[in-house]
N, C-alpha and C positions, 0 to 999 in steps of 0.2 A: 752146464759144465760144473765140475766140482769143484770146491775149493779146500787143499790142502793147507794146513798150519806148515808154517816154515820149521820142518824138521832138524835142521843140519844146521850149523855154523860156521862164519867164515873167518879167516885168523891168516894173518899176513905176518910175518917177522922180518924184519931185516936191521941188520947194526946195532941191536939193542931195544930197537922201537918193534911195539906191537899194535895192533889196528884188528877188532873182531867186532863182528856182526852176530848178537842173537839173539830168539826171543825170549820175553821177557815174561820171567815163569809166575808172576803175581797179577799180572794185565793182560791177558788172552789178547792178542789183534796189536801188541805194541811190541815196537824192536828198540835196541840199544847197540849205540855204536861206542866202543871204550877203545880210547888214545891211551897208551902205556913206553913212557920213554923213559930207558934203564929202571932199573929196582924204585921209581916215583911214585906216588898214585896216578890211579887210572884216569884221567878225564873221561865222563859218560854223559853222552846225550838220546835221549828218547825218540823215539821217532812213534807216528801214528802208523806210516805205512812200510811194507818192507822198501818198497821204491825208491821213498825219500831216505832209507834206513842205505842203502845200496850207495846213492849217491851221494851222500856223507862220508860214506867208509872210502869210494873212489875218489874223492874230494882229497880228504884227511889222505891218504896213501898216497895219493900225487904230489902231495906237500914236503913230502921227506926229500924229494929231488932240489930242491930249492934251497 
C-alpha cells in the first residue's frame, strides 16, 4: 500500500477560538496542532504522527465545551 503525505488541513472555528491540524513544511513526517483563542498567540504542539496530531486537535476541540 502507498503512503500519501497529509495533503489537506483541518481548521475548526467557533466563538472566537481556532484549532488546525497541518503539516509541518520544514520536518517531512511531523504535524502541528495550533490552539488560537481571540487575536492571542497560537499555542502549537508537534506531533510525530498524524494520529496522535488528530487526537490532540479532538482532544483540544472537545475542550472548548467545558
Amino acid at each position: 500500500m502507498a503512503l500519501r503525505p497529509f495533503a489537506f488541513g483541518v481548521r475548526f472555528s467557533d466563538k472566537g477560538r481556532s484549532v488546525r491540524v497541518r503539516a509541518q513544511s520544514q520536518r517531512p513526517g511531523r504535524y502541528v496542532v495550533e490552539d488560537q483563542r481571540g487575536r492571542g498567540a497560537a499555542r502549537q504542539r508537534e506531533h510525530a504522527t498524524l494520529g496522535g496530531a488528530l487526537r490532540d486537535f479532538a482532544a483540544t476541540w472537545r475542550q472548548r465545551l467545558h
